[in-house]
C-alpha positions in Angstrom: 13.9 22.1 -4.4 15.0 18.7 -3.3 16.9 16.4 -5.8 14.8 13.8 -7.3 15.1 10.4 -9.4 13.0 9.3 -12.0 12.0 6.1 -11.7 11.0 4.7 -15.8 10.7 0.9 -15.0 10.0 -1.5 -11.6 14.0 -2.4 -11.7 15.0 1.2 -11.5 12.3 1.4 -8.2 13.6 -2.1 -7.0 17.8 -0.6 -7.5 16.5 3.0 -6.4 15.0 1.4 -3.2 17.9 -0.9 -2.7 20.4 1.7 -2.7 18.1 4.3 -0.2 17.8 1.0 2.4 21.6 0.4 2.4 22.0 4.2 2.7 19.6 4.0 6.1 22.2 0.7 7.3 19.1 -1.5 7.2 18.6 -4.5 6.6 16.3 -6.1 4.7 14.9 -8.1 7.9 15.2 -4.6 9.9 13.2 -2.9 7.2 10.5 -5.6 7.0 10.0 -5.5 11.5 9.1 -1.7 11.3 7.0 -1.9 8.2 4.0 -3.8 7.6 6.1 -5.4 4.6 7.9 -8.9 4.6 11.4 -9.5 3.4 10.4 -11.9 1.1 8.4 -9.2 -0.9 11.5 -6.5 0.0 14.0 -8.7 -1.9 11.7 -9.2 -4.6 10.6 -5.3 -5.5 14.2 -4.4 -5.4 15.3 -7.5 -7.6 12.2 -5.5 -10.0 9.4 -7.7 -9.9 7.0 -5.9 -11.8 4.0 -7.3 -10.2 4.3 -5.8 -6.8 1.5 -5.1 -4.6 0.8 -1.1 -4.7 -0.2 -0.9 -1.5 3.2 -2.6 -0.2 5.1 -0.2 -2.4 4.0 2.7 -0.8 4.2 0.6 2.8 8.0 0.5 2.3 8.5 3.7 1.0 7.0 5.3 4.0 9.2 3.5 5.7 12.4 4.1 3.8 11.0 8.0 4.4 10.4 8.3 0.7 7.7 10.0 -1.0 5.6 9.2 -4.9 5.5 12.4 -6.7 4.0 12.6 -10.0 4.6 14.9 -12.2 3.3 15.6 -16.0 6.2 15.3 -19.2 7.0 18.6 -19.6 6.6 20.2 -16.8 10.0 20.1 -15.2 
């Protein structure tokens, strides 16, 4: 089984995306070309604005080649 992060708050998904883009060597402007997301929203959800747009969120981690997996307290 892959290695995974749990993500309790929308500034641990905005530093958890943060570090996965720099980790790829993309830029925020490269990231926001290949995915149907702009940078202005990119710098936002990893400063941890906690209103993002759901279906952006899973826009840029499709692009970042990240998956959402949910999983029930207790059952890891």
């Amino acid at each position: 089984m892959k290695p995974s992060t749990k993500i309790n708050n929308p500034k641990e998904l905005g530093q958890h995306l943060l570090k996965e883009r720099k980790s790829l060597k993309l830029t925020q402007k490269e990231i926001s070309e290949f995915s149907d997301v702009g940078r202005k929203f990119i710098i936002e959800l990893e400063k941890g604005k906690a209103t993002a747009q759901l279906g952006k969120v899973f826009e840029l981690l499709n692009s970042l080649g990240l998956e959402l997996h949910l999983i029930k307290r207790g059952d890891r």
